[in-house]
Structure formats: structure tokens, C-alpha cells
PDB file of the backbone (N, CA, C, O) and the ligand in Angstrom, with CONECT records:
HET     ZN  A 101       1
ATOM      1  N   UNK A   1     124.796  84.501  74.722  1.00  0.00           N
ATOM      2  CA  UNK A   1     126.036  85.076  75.265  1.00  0.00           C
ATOM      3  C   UNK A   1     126.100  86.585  75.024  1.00  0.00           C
ATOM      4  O   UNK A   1     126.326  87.454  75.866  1.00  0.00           O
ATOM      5  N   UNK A   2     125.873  86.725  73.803  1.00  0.00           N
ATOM      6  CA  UNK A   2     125.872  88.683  73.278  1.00  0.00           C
ATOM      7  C   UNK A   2     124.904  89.098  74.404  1.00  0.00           C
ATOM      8  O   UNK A   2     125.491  89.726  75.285  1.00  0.00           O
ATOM      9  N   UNK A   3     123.658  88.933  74.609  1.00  0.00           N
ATOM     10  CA  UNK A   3     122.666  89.443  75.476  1.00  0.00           C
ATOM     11  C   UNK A   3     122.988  89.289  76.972  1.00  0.00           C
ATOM     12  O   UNK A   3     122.555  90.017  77.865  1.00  0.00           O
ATOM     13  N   UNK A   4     124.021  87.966  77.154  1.00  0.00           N
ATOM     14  CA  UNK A   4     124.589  88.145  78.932  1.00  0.00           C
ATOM     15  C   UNK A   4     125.614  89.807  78.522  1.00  0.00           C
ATOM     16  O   UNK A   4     125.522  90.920  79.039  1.00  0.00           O
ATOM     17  N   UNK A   5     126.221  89.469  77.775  1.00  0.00           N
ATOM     18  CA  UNK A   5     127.168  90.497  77.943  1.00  0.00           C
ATOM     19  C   UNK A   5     126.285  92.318  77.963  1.00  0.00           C
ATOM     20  O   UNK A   5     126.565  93.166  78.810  1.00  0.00           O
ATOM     21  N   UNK A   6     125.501  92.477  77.110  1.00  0.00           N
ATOM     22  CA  UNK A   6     125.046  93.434  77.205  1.00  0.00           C
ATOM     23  C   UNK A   6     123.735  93.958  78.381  1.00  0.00           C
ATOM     24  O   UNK A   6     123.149  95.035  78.275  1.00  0.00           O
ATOM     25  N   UNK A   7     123.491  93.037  79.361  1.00  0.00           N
ATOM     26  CA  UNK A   7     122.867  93.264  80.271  1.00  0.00           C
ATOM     27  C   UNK A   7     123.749  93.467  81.333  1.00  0.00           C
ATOM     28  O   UNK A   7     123.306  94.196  82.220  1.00  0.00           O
ATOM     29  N   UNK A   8     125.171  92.908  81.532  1.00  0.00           N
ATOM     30  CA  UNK A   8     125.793  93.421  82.393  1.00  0.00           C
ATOM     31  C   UNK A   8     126.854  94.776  82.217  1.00  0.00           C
ATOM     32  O   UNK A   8     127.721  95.249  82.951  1.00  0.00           O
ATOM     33  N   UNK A   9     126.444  95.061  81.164  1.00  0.00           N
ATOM     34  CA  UNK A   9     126.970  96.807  80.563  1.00  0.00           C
ATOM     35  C   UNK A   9     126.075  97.722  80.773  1.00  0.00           C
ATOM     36  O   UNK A   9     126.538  98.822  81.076  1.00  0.00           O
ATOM     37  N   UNK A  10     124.755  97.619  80.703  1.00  0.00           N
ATOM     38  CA  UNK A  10     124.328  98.449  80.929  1.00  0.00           C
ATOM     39  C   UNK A  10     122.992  97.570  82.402  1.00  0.00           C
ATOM     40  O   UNK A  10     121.889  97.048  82.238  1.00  0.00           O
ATOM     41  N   UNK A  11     123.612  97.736  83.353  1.00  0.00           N
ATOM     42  CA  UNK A  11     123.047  97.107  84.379  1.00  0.00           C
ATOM     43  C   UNK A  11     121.418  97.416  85.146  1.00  0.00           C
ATOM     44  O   UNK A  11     120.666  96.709  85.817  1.00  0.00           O
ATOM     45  N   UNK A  12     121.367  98.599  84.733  1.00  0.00           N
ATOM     46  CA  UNK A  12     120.266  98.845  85.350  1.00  0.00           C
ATOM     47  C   UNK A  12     119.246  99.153  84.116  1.00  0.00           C
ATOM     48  O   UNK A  12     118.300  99.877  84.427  1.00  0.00           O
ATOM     49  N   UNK A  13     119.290  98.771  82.944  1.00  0.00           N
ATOM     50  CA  UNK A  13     118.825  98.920  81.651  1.00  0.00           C
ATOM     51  C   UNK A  13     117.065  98.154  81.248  1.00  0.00           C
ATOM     52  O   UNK A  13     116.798  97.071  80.728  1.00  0.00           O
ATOM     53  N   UNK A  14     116.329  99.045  81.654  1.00  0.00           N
ATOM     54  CA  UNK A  14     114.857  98.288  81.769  1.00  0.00           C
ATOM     55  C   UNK A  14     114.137  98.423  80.589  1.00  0.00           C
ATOM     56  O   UNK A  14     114.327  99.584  80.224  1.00  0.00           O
ATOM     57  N   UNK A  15     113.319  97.782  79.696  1.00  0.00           N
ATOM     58  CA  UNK A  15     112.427  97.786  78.746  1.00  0.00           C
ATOM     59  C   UNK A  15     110.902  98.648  79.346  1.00  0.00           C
ATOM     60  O   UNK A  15     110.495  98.589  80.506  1.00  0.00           O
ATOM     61  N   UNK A  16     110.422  99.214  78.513  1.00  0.00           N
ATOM     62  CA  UNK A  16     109.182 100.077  78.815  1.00  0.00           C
ATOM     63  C   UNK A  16     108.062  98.934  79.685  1.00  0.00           C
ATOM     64  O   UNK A  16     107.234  99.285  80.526  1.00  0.00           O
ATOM     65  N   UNK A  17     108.289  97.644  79.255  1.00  0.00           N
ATOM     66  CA  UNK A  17     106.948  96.754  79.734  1.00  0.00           C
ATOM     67  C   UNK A  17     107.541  96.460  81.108  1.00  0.00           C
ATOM     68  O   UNK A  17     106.679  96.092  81.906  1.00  0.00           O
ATOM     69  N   UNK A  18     108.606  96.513  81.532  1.00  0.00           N
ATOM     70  CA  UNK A  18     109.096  96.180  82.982  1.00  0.00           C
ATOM     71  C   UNK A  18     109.299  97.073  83.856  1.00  0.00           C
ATOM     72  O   UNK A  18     109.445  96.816  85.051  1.00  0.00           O
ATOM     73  N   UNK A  19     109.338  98.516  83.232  1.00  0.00           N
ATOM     74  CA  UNK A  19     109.379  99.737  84.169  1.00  0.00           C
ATOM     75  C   UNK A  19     107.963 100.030  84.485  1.00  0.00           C
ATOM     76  O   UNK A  19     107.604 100.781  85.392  1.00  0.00           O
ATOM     77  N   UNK A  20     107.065  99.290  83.555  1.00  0.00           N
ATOM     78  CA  UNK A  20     105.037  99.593  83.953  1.00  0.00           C
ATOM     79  C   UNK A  20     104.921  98.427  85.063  1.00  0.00           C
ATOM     80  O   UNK A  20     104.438  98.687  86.165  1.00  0.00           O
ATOM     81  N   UNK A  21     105.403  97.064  84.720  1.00  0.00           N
ATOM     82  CA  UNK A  21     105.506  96.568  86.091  1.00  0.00           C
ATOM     83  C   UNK A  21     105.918  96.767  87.087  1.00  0.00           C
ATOM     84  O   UNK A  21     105.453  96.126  88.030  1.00  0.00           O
ATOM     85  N   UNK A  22     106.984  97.754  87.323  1.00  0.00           N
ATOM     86  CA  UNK A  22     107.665  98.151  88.471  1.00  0.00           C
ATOM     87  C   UNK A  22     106.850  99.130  88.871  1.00  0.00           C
ATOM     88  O   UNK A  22     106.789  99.302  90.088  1.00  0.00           O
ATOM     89  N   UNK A  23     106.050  99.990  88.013  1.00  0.00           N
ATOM     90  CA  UNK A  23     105.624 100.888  88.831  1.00  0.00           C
ATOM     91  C   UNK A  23     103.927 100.850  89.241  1.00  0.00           C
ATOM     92  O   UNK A  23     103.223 101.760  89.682  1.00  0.00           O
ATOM     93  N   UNK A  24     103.528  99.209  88.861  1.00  0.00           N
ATOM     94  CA  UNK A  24     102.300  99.136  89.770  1.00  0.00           C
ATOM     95  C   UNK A  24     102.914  98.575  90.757  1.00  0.00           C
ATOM     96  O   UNK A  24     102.815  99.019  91.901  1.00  0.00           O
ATOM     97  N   UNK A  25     103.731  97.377  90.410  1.00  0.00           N
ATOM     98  CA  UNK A  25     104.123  97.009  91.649  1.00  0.00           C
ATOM     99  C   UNK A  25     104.382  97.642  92.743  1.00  0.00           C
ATOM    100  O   UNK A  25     103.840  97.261  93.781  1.00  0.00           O
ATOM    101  N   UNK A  26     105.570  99.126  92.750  1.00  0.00           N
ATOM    102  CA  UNK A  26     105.751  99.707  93.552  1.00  0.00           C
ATOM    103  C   UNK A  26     103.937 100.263  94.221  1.00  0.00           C
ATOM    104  O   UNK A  26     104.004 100.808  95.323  1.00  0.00           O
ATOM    105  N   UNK A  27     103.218 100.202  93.925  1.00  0.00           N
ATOM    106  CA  UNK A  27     101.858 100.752  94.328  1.00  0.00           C
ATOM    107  C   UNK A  27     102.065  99.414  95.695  1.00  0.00           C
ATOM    108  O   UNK A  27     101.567  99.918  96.701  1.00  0.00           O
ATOM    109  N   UNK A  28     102.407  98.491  95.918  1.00  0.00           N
ATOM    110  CA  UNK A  28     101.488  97.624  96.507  1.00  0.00           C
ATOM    111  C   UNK A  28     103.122  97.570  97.355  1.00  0.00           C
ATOM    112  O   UNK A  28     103.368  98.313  98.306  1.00  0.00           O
ATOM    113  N   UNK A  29     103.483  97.205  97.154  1.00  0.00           N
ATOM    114  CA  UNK A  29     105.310  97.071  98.054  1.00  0.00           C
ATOM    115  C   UNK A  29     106.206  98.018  97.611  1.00  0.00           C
ATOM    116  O   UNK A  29     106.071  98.701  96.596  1.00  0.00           O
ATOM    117  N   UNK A  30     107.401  98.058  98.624  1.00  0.00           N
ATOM    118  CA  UNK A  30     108.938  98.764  98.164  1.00  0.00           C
ATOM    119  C   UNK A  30     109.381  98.498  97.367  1.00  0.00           C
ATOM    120  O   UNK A  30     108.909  97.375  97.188  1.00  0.00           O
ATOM    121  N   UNK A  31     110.131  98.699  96.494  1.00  0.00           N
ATOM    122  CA  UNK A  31     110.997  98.314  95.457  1.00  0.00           C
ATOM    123  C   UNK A  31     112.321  98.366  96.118  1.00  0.00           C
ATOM    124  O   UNK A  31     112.744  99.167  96.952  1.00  0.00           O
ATOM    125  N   UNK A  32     112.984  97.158  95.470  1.00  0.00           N
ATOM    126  CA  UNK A  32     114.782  97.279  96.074  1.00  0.00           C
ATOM    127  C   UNK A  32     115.095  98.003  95.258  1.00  0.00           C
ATOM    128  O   UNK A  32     114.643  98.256  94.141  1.00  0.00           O
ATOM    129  N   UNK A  33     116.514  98.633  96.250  1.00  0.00           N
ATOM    130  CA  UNK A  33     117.063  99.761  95.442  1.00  0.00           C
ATOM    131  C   UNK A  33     117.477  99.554  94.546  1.00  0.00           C
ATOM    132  O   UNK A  33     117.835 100.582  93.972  1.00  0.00           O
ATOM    133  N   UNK A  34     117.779  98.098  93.672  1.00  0.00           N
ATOM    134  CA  UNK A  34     118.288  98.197  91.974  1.00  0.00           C
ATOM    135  C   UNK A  34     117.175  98.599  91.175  1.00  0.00           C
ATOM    136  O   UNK A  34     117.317  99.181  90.100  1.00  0.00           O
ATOM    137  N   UNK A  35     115.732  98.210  91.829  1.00  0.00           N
ATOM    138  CA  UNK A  35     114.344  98.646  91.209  1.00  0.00           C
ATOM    139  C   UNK A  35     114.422 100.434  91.312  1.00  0.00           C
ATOM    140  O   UNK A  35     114.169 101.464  90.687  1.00  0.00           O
ATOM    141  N   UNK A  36     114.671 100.197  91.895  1.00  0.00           N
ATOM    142  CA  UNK A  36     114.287 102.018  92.043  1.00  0.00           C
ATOM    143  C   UNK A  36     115.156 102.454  91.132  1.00  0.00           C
ATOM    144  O   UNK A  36     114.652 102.622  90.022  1.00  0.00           O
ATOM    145  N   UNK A  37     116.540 102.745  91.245  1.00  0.00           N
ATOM    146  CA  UNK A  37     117.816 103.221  90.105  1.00  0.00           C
ATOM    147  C   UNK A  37     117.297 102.965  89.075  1.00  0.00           C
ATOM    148  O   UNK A  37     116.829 103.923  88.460  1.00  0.00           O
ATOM    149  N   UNK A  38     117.161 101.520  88.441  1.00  0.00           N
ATOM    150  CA  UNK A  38     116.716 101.453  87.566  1.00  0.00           C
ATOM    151  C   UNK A  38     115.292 102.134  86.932  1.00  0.00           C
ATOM    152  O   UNK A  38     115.057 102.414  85.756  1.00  0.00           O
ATOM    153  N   UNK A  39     114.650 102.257  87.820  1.00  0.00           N
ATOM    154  CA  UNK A  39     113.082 102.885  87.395  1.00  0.00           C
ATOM    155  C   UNK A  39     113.585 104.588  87.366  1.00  0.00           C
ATOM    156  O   UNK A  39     113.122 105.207  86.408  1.00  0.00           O
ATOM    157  N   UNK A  40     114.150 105.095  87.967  1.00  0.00           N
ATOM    158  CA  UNK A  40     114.624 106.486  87.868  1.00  0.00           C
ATOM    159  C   UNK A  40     115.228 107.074  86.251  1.00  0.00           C
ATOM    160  O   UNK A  40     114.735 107.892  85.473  1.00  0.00           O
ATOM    161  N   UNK A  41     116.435 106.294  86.180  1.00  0.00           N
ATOM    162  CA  UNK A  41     117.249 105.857  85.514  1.00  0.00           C
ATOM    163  C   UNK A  41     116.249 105.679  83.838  1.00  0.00           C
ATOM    164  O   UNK A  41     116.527 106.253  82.784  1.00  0.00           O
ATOM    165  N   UNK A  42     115.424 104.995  84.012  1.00  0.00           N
ATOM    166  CA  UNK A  42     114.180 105.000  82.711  1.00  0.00           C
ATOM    167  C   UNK A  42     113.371 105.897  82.594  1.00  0.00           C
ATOM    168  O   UNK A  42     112.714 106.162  81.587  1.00  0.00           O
ATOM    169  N   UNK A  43     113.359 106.403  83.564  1.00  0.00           N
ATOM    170  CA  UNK A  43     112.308 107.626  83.191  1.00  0.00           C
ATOM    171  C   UNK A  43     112.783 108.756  82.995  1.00  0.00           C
ATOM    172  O   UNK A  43     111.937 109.601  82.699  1.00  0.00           O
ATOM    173  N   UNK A  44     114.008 109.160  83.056  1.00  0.00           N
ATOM    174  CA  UNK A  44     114.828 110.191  82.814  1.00  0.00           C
ATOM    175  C   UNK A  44     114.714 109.799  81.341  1.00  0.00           C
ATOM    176  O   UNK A  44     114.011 110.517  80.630  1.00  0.00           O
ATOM    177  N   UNK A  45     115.216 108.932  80.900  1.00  0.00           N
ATOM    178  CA  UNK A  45     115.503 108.575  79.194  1.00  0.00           C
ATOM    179  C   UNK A  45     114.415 108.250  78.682  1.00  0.00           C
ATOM    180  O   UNK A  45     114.374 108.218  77.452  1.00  0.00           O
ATOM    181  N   UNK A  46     113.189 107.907  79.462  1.00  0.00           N
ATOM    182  CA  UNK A  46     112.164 107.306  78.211  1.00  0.00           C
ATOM    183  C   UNK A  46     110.937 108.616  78.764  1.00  0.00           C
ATOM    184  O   UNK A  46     110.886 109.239  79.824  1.00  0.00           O
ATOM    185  N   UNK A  47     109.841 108.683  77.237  1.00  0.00           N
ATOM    186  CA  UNK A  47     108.977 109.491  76.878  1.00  0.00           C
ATOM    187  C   UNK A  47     108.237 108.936  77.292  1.00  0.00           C
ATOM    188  O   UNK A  47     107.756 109.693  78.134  1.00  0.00           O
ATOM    189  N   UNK A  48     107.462 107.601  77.341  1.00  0.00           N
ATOM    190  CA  UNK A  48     106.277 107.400  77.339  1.00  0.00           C
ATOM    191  C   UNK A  48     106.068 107.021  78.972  1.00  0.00           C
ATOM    192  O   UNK A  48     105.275 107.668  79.656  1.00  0.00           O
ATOM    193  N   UNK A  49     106.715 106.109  79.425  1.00  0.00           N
ATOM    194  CA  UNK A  49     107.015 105.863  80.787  1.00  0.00           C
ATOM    195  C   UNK A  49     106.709 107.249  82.223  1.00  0.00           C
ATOM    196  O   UNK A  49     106.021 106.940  83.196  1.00  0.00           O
ATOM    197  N   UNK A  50     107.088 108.125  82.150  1.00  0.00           N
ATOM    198  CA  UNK A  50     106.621 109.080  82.903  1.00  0.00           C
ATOM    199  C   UNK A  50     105.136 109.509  82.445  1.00  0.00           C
ATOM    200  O   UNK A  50     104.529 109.931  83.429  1.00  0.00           O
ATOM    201  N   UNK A  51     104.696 109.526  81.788  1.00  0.00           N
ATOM    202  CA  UNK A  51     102.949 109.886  81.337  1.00  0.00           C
ATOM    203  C   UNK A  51     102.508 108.758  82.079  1.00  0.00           C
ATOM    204  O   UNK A  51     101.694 109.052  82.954  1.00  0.00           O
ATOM    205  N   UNK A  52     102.863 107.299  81.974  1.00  0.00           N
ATOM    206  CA  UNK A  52     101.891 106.297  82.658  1.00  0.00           C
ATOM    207  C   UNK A  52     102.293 105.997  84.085  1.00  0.00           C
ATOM    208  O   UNK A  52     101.684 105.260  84.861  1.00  0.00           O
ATOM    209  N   UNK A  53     104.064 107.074  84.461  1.00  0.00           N
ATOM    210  CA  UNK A  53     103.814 107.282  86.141  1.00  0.00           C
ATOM    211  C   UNK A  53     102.286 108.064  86.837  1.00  0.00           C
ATOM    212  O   UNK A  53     101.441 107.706  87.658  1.00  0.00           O
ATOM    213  N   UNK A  54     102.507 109.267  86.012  1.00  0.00           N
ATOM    214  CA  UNK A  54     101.903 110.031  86.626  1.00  0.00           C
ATOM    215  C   UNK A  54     100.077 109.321  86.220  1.00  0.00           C
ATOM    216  O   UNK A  54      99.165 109.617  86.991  1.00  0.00           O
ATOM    217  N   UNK A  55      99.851 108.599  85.219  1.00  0.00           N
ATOM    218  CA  UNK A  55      98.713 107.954  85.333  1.00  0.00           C
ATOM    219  C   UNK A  55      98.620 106.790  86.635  1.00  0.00           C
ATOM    220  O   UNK A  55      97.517 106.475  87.083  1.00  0.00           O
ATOM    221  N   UNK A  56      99.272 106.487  86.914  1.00  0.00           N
ATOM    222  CA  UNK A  56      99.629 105.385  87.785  1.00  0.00           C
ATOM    223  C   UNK A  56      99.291 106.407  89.478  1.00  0.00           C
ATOM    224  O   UNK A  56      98.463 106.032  90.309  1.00  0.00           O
ATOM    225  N   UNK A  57     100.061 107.542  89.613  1.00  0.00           N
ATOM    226  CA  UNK A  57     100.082 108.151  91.026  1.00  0.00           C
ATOM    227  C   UNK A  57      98.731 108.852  90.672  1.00  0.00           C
ATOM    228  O   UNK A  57      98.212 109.053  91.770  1.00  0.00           O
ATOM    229  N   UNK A  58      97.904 109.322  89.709  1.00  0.00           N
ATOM    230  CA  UNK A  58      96.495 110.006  89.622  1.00  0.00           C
ATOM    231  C   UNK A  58      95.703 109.008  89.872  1.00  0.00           C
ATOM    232  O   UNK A  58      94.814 109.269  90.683  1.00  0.00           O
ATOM    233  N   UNK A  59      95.732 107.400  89.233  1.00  0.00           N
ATOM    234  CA  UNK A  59      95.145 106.441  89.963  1.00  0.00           C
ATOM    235  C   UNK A  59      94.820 105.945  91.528  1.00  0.00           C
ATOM    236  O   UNK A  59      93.855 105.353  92.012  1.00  0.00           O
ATOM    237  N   UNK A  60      96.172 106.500  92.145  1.00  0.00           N
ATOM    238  CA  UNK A  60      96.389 105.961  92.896  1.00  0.00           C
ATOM    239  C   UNK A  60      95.704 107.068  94.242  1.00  0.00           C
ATOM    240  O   UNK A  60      95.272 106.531  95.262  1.00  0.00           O
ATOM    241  N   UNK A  61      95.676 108.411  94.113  1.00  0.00           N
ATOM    242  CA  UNK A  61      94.807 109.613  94.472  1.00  0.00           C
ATOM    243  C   UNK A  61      93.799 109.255  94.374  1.00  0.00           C
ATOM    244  O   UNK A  61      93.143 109.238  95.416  1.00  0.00           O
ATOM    245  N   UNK A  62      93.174 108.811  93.181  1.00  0.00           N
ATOM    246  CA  UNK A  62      91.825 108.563  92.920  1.00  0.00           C
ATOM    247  C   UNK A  62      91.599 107.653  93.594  1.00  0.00           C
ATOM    248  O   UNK A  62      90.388 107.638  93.813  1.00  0.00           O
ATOM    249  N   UNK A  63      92.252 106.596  94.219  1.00  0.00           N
ATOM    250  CA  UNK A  63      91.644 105.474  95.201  1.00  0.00           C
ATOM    251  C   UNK A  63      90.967 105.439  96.181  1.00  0.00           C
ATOM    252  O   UNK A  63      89.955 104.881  96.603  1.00  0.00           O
ATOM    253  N   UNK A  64      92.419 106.815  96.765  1.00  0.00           N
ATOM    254  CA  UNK A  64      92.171 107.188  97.940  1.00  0.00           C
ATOM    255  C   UNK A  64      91.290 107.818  98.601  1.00  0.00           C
ATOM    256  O   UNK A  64      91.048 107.693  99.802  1.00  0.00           O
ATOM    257  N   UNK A  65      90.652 108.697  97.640  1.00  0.00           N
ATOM    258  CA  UNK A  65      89.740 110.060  97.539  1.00  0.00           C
ATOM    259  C   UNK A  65      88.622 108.640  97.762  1.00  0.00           C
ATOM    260  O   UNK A  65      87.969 108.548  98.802  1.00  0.00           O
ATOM    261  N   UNK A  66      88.513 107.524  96.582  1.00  0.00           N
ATOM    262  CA  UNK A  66      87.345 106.344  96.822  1.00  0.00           C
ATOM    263  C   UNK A  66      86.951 105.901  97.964  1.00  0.00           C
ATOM    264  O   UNK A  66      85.867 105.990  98.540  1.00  0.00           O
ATOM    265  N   UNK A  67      88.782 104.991  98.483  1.00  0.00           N
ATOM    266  CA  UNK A  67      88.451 104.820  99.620  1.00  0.00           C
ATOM    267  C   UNK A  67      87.728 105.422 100.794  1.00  0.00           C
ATOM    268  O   UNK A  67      86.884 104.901 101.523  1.00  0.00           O
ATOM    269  N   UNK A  68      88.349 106.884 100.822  1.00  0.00           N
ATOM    270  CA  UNK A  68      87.694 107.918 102.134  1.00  0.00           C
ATOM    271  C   UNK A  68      86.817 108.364 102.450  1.00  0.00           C
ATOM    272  O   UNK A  68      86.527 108.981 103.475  1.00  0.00           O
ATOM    273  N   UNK A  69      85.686 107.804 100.629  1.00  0.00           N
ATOM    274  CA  UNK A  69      84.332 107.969 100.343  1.00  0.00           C
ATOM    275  C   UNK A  69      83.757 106.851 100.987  1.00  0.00           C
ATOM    276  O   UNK A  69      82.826 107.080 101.758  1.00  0.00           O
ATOM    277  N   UNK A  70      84.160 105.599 100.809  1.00  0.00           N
ATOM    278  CA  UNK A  70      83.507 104.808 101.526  1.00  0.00           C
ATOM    279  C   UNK A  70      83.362 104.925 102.647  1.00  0.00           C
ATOM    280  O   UNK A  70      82.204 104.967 103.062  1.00  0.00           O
ATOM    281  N   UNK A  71      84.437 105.023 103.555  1.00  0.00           N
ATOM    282  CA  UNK A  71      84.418 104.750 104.575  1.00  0.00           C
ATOM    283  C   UNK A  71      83.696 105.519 105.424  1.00  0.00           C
ATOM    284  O   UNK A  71      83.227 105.096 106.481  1.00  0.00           O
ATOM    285  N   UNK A  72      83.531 107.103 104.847  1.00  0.00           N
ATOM    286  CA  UNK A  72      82.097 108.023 104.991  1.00  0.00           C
ATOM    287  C   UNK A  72      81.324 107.747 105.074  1.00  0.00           C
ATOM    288  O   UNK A  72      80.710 107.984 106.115  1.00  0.00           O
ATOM    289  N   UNK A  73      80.657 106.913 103.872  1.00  0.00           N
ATOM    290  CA  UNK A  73      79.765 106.597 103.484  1.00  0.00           C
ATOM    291  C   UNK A  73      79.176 105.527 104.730  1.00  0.00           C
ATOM    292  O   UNK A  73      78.031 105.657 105.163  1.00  0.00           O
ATOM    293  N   UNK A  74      80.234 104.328 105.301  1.00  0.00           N
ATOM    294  CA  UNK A  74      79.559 103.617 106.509  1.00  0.00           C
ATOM    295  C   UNK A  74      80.192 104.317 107.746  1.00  0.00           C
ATOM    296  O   UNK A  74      80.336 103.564 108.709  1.00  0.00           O
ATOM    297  N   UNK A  75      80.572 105.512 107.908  1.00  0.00           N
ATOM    298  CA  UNK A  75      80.174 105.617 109.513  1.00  0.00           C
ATOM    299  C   UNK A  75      78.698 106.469 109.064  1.00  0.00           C
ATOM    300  O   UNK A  75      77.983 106.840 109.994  1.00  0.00           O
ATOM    301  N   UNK A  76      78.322 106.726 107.836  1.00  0.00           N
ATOM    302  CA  UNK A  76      77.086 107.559 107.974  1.00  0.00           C
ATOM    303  C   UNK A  76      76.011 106.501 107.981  1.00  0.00           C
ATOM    304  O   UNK A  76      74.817 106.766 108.124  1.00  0.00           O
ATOM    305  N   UNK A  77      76.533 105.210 107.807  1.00  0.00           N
ATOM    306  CA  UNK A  77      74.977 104.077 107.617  1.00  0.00           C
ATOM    307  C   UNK A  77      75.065 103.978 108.944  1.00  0.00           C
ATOM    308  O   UNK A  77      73.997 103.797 109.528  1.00  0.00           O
ATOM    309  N   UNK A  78      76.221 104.057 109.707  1.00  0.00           N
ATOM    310  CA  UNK A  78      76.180 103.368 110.975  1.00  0.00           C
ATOM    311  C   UNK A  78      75.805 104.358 111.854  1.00  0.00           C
ATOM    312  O   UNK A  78      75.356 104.059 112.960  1.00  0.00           O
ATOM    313  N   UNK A  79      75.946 105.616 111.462  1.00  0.00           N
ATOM    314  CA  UNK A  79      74.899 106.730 112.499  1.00  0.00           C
ATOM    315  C   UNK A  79      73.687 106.593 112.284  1.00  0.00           C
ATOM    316  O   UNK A  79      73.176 106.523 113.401  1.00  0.00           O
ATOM    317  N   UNK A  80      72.402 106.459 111.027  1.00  0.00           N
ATOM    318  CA  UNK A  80      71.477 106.039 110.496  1.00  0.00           C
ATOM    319  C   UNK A  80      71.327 104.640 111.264  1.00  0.00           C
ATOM    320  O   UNK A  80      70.138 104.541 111.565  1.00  0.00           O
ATOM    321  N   UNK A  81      71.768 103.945 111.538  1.00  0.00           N
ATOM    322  CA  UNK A  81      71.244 103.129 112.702  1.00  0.00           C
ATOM    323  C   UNK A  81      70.961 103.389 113.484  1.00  0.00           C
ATOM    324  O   UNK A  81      69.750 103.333 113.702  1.00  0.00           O
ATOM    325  N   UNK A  82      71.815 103.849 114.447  1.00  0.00           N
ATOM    326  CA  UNK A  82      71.141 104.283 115.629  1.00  0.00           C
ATOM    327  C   UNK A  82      70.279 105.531 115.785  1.00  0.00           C
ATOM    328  O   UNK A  82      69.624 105.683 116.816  1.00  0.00           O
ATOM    329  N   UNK A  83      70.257 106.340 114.900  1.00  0.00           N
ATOM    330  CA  UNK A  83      69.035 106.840 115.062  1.00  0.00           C
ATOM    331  C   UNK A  83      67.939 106.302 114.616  1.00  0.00           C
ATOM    332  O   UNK A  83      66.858 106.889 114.589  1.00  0.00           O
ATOM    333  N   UNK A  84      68.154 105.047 114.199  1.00  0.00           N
ATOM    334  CA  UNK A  84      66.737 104.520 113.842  1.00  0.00           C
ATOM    335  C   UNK A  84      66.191 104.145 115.359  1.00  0.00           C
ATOM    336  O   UNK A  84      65.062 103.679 115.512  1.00  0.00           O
TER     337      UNK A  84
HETATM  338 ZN    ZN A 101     109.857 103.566  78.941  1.00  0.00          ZN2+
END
């Protein structure tokens, strides 16, 4: 009962291990807007949480930069075909 009551006082009130889930998750889908407030909302107040955003969006650069390598990488096998 103490813990219903204090989750609906402070409503958008996230623990560090659920704001790291929210923010891979957000990698892959939207977040509803109580996700988002709330994820804002934590990272304003918490220290450690913004270091593993920005590890999270440098990951997520780094994918991309991967991905765009690959995909280089086979239109160049697939020109190497036909000049074979
Ligand atoms: Zn945190």
C-alpha cells in the first residue's frame, strides 16, 4: 500500500535500471509520451543515466557508419561480378 501510494506521487518517477531499458528500447520503437516525460524527467536528476544516453546514441552512430559499410562493401562485390 505505502509503495501504491508513493508511485502515484511521484508519477513519472523511474529507477536507473528502467530508464537503460527505455533507452535501448527507444533505439528500436517510439516511446509513449509517459516514457518519454519520464525518461527526460530522469535524466535531468540522475548522473549516471545521461553518460549511458550518450553511450547508447554513439552506439547507435556507430551502427550506422557499420551498416553503410556494408552495404558498400556489396554493391562493390556486386560490381566485381560483373566485371568478372
Ligand atoms: Zn539514472
Amino acid at each position: 500500500m505505502v509503495h501504491e501510494r508513493a508511485s502515484a506521487v511521484i508519477p513519472f518517477r523511474r529507477t536507473c535500471k528502467q530508464v537503460a531499458a527505455l533507452l535501448i528500447a527507444r533505439e528500436d520503437r517510439a516511446l509513449a509520451l509517459q516514457h518519454r516525460l519520464a525518461l527526460r524527467l530522469h535524466l535531468m536528476a540522475c548522473e549516471a543515466c545521461p553518460r549511458f544516453e550518450r553511450q547508447v546514441l554513439t552506439m547507435r552512430s556507430s551502427l550506422q557508419a557499420w551498416r553503410n559499410y556494408m552495404a558498400k562493401g556489396e554493391d562493390d562485390e556486386q560490381t566485381a561480378k560483373l566485371r568478372r
